[in-house]
N, C-alpha and C positions, 0 to 999 in steps of 0.2 A: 392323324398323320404320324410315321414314323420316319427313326433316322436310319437313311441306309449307310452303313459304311465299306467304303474298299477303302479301308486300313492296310489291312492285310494281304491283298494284291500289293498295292503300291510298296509296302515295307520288301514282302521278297521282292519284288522285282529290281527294287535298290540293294539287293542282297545282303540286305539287313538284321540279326535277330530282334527279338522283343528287347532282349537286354542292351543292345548296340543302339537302339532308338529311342528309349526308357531314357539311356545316358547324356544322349545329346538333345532330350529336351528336359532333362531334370525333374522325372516321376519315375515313377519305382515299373519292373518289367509286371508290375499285375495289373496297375493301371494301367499298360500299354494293350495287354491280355484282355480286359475287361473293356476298353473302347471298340478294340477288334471284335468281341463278339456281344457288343450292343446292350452291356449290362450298365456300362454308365456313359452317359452323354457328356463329351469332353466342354471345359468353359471354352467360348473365345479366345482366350489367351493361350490354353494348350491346342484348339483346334489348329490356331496360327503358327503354333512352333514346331507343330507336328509338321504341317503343311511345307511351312520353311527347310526342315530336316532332310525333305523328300524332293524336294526343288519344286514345288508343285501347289499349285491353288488351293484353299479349302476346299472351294467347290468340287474339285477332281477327289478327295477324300471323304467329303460326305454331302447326302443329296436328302430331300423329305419328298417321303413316297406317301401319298393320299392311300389314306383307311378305308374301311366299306363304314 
């Protein structure tokens, strides 16, 4: 299985940059950079703050997509 993320939908659509969302959940804009393109998988605790940031569920930010 992997992790899908719409980080990156949900941040622009909140017309957000990486660095405006970096800020208000307290990680740097590379971490925000490297969640959105699936280089590192966020803890719970960032999943959640992310989530809160954007007004919106974990679940609507990331899903796990069955492998071959």
């Amino acid at each position: 299985m992997s992790l899908v993320s719409n980080l990156k939908a949900r941040r622009q659509a909140a017309g957000l940059t990486q660095a405006e969302l970096a800020e208000r959940v307290e990680v740097s804009r590379k971490t925000v950079n490297t969640v959105e393109n699936g280089v590192f998988v966020p803890s719970t605790v960032l999943a959640l703050k992310l989530a809160r940031a954007l007004g919106c569920r974990v679940e609507d930010l990331f899903r796990l997509e069955a492998g071959e």
